[in-house]
N, C-alpha and C positions, 0 to 999 in steps of 0.2 A: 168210253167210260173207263175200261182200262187204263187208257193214258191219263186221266184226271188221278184216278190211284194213285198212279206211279208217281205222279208230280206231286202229293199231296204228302205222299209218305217218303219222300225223296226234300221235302220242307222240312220236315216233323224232323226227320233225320239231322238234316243239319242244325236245325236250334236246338236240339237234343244234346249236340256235341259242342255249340258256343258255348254254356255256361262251363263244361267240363277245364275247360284248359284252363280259366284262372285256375281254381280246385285244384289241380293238377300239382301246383308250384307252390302249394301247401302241403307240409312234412307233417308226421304221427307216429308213433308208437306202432312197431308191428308187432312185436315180441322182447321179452326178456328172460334172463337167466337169474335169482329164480324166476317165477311167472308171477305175477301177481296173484295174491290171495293162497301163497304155497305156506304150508309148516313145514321148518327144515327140524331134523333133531341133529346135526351137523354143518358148524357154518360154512359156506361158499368162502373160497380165498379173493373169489372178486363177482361182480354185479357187472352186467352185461346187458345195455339195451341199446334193441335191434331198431333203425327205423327205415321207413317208408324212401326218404332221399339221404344222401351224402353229408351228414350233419358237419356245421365250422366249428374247429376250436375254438377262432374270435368270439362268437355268438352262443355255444353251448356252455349251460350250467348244469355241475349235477350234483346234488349235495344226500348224503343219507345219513338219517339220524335215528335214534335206538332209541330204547323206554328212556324217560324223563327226559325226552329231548337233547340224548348224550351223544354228540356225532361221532359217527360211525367211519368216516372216509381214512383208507390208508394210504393215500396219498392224489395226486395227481391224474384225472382220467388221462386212457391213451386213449387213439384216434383210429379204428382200422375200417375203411369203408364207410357202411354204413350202421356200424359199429360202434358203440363207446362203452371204453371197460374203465372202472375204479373197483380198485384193491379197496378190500373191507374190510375192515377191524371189528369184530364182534366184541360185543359187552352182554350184559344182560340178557338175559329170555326176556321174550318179548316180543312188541309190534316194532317193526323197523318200515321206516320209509324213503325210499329215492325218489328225491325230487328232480324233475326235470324244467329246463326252459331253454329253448333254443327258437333261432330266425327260418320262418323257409325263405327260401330264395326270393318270392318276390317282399319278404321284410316283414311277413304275418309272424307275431310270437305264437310259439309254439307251448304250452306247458302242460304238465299232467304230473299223476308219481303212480310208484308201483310199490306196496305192501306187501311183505311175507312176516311170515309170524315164528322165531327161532324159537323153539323149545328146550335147548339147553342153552347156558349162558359158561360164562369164562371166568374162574375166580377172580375174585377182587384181589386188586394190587394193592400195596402196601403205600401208606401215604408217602411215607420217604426213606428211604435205606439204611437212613441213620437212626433208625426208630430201633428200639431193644423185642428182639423176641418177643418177650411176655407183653409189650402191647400191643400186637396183633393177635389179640385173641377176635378168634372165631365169630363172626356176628350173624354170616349170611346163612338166612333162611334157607332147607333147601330146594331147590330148583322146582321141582315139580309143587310146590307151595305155590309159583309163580303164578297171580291169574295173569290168562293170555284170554283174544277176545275171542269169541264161538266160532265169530266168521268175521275176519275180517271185509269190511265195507270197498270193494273194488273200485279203484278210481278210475274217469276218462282214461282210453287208453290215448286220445291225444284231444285236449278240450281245444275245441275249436272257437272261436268268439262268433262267425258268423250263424251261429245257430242251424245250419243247414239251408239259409234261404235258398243256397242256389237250385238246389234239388223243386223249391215251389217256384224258382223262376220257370224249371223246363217244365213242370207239371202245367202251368198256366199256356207258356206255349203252346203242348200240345193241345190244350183241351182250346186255346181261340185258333189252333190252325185246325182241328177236327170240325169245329163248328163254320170256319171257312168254307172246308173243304163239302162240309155236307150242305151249307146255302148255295155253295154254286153246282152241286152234283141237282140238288132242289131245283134250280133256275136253268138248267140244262132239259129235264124230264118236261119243266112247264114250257118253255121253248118248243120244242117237240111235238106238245099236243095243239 
């Protein structure tokens, strides 16, 4: 009886860990710099998100855009590890959002963004240098006038397309190898008698 156990949970075992390795070779958001859902009252000189595998330049996008959809990128992400940093330009108080998309390795898109909500913004720049003094008069409201939203709405830290089936692929395993395992422990006991 023992060794039916052992054999039974020694199955379980291994189709437990089939479904995992595709899974596996799909990349996600582990962390960022800010965090999602953070209020800075001081902007960050660059945006930093951590992920799961080794993200490609070829295949990685990342774009961040301010209130009224003003982009925010100061230049070029760099690449370090599993690491990618863009320099950011603040504008406005405000919600700001970095958007991501990138490939995992076996070619699954990746996408998600991360929200932080600045509390102070950057004066407004002058439309053009050649403009006189006295037309840059003063317009901006200020700052604390800004509404910002209560809570910003947390997005996927890494939206996946397959929904999580894999997870009800191993749950099904286990529960048609438990129900195996328990007709044949059943057909063992009647044997017996």
């Amino acid at each position: 009886m023992t060794r039916t156990w052992m054999v039974v949970l020694g199955v379980v075992a291994a189709f437990a860990l089939l479904p995992a390795a595709p899974a596996a070779a799909h990349n996600s958001l582990t962390g960022s710099d800010p965090r999602d859902g953070a209020r800075l009252a001081a902007a960050p000189e660059r945006i930093e998100l951590r992920f799961l595998a080794t993200p490609k330049e070829a295949t990685t996008e990342v774009t961040v855009t301010g209130p009224d959809n003003v982009a925010a990128t100061g230049g070029a992400p760099t690449f370090s590890g599993k690491r990618v940093i863009v320099p950011f330009r603040p504008g406005a108080a405000g919600l700001y959002i970095v958007t991501y998309r990138l490939a995992s390795d076996d070619g699954h898109p990746i996408k998600g963004e991360v929200r932080f909500t600045l509390t102070t913004g950057t004066p407004a720049e002058s439309p053009s240098a050649s403009e006189s003094p006295t037309s840059a008069a003063p317009t901006a409201a200020p700052t604390s006038a800004v509404p910002s939203p209560a809570s910003p709405t947390p997005a996927a830290a890494g939206a996946d397309d397959d929904g999580g089936t894999g997870w009800l692929w191993v749950a099904g395993a286990v529960v048609v190898l438990a129900a195996l395992g328990g007709g044949l422990l059943l057909r063992r006991r009647a044997n017996r008698r």
